[in-house]
Structures are given as structure tokens and as C-alpha cells.
C-alpha positions in Angstrom: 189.3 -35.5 117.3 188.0 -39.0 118.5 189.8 -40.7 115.5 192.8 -39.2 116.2 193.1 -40.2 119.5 191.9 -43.8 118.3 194.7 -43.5 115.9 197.2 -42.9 118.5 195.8 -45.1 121.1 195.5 -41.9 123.8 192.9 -42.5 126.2 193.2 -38.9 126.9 194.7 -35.9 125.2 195.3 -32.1 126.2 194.3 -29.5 123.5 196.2 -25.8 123.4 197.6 -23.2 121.0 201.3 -23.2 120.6 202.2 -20.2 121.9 199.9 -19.0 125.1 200.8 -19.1 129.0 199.0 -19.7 131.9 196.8 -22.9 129.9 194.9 -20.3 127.9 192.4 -22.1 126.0 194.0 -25.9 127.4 191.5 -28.1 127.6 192.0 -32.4 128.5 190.2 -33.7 125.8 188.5 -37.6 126.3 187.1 -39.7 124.0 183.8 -38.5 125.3 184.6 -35.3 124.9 186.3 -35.3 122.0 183.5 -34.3 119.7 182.9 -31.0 122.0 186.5 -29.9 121.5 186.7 -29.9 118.1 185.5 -26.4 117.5 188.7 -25.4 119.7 191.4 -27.5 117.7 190.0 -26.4 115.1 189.6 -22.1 116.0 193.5 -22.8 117.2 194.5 -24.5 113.8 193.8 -21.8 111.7 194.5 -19.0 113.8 198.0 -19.2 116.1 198.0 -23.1 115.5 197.4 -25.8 117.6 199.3 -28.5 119.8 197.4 -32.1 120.5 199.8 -33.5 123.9 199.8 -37.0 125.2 198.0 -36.5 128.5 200.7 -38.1 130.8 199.0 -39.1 134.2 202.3 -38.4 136.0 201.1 -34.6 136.1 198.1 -35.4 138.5 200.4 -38.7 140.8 203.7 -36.6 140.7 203.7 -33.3 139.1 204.9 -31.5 136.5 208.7 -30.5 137.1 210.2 -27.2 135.3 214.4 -26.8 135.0 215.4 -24.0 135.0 219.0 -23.2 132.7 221.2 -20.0 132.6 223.4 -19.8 129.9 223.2 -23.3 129.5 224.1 -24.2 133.0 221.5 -25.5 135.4 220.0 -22.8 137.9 217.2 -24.8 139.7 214.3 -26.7 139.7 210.3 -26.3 140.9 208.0 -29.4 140.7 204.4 -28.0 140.0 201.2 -29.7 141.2 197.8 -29.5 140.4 195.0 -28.8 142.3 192.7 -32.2 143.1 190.8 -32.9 140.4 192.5 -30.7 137.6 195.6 -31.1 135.3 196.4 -27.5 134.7 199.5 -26.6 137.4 199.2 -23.3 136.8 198.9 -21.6 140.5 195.7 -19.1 138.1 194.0 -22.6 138.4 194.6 -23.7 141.9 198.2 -25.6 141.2 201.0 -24.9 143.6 205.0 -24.8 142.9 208.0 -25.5 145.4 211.4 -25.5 144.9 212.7 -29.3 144.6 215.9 -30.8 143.5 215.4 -33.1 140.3 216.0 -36.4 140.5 219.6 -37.2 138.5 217.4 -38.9 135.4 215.4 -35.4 135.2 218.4 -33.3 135.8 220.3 -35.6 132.9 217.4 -35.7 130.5 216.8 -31.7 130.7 220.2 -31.1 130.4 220.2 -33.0 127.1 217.4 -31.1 126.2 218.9 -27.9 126.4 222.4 -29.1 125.1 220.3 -29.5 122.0 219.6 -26.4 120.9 221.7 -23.2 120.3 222.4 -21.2 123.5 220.0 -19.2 125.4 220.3 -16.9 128.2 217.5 -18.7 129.8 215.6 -21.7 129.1 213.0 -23.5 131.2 212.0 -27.5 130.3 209.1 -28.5 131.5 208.6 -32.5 131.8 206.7 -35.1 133.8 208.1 -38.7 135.1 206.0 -41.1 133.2 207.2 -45.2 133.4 210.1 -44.2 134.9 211.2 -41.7 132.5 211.5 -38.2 132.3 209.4 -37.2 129.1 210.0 -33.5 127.7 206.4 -32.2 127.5 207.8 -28.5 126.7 211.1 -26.7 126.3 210.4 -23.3 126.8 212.7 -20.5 125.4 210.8 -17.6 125.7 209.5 -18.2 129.0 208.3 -15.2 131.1 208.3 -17.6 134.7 211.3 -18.6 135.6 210.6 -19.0 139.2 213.0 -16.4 140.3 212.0 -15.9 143.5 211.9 -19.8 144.5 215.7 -20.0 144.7 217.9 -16.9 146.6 220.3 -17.4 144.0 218.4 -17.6 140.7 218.4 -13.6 140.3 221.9 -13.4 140.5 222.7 -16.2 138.4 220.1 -14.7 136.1 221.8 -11.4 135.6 225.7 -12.9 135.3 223.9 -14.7 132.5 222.4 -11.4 131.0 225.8 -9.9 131.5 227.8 -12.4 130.1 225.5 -12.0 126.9 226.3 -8.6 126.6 228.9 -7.4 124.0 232.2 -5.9 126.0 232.0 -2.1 126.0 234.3 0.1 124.7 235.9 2.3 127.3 
């Protein structure tokens, strides 16, 4: 694990499986710790496989900021913070969320994001503002927090999307 991040010039990396919630079994991985997570990346490689991130510093100075889509159409957004001292954002782990309104780079960048795939009902991209830039660290499409009850009108707009998906019935 040390020579990969040498290889990609990371100072710091974060280690999880590609499919979990709630940073089960994330860990930041250093270059001095790098030899202690190796059992990890490599218990998550041959079982549900892995994911090696670019830890982005932005997560701990600004937050992490989630989008939230509805049938392709922006619903709103949450920035989520860690607690002091941790990366995780997860509120399991101390991290708090609050409803915020994206800055019109985020907003822009998501919304390419999501352009770029085949319609959802829902999707949720997850990003951090690193350099200036919004950097996709996630786009989530099978997402079971969509921080519905941050915004009055996200249920709503939730369920027209739901309904809209639905096949007309025959009367």
C-alpha cells in the first residue's frame, strides 16, 4: 500500500469497500500507516472489492457536500462536516449535516455528473471543493440517505418523482 501511494504521489489515502454505508470498514491510510492497512485492502479485494480515494483535505477545512437529484432535476443540497479530528462525515461518527445551497460551480459540476448517466429517480453526488474545484468523490444511485427531512419540499418532490416513474394505469 505504501508503493502505491508513492506511485501516485498521495500523501494520504482513504481505504473502503465499494459498496457499504455509513464508512463501514473506511479507514485514512498514511504512509505510516500504510503497512497496517494492508490486511484490509486486501480482505476487501477479494471479498466485495475495494476502493483506494485520494484523501482531499477539503473534507476536514470545508466539508463534504451531497446533491441531491429527482428525476434528474436538482432537489437540494446538505454540506456534511466532520467531527474535529476525524474525516468520516457520517453523523454514526460524530459529523454533522445542514441544509446549504451549493455554490453555482458545485451545482454545475453535479449536474454534469448526473446528466451523465441514464435517468434515475434519485441520485445523490457526493463531492468536496478541492483547488477551487468541485471534485466528484461519489455518485451515488442507490443511496438510502437522501436527506429528506433537511428540506420541506424534498418528500414531495421525491414522490412526483416516484410517480412520474410509474407506468399510467389502466382505468
Amino acid at each position: 500500500m505504501e508503493n502505491k501511494l508513492y506511485e501516485l504521489g498521495w500523501p494520504k489515502a482513504v481505504v473502503k469497500p465499494r459498496i457499504s454505508a455509513t464508512a463501514y470498514r473506511t479507514e485514512l491510510v498514511t504512509k505510516e500507516n500504510a503497512a497496517a492497512a494492508e490486511p484490509l485492502f486486501d480482505d476487501l479485494r477479494r471479498s466485495c472489492g475495494v476502493m483506494l480515494q485520494k484523501f482531499m483535505n477539503g473534507i476536514a477545512t470545508e466539508g463534504e457536500w451531497s446533491l441531491i437529484f429527482f428525476a434528474g432535476t436538482f432537489s437540494h443540497a446538505v454540506l456534511k462536516q466532520p467531527k474535529l479530528g476525524d474525516f468520516r462525515v457520517q453523523n454514526d461518527f460524530g459529523g454533522t449535516a445542514h441544509l446549504a445551497d451549493p455554490p453555482p460551480q458545485v451545482l454545475a459540476t453535479a449536474t454534469d455528473a448526473v446528466n451523465a448517466v441514464n435517468p434515475t429517480i434519485y441520485t445523490r453526488v457526493d463531492g468536496v471543493v478541492e483547488e477551487g474545484q468541485f471534485r466528484l468523490m461519489e455518485l451515488e444511485l442507490i443511496e438510502p440517505m437522501l436527506f429528506l427531512a433537511d428540506h420541506s419540499q424534498a418528500p414531495r418532490r421525491f414522490a412526483a418523482a416516484i410517480s412520474d416513474a410509474l407506468p399510467a394505469r389502466i382505468t
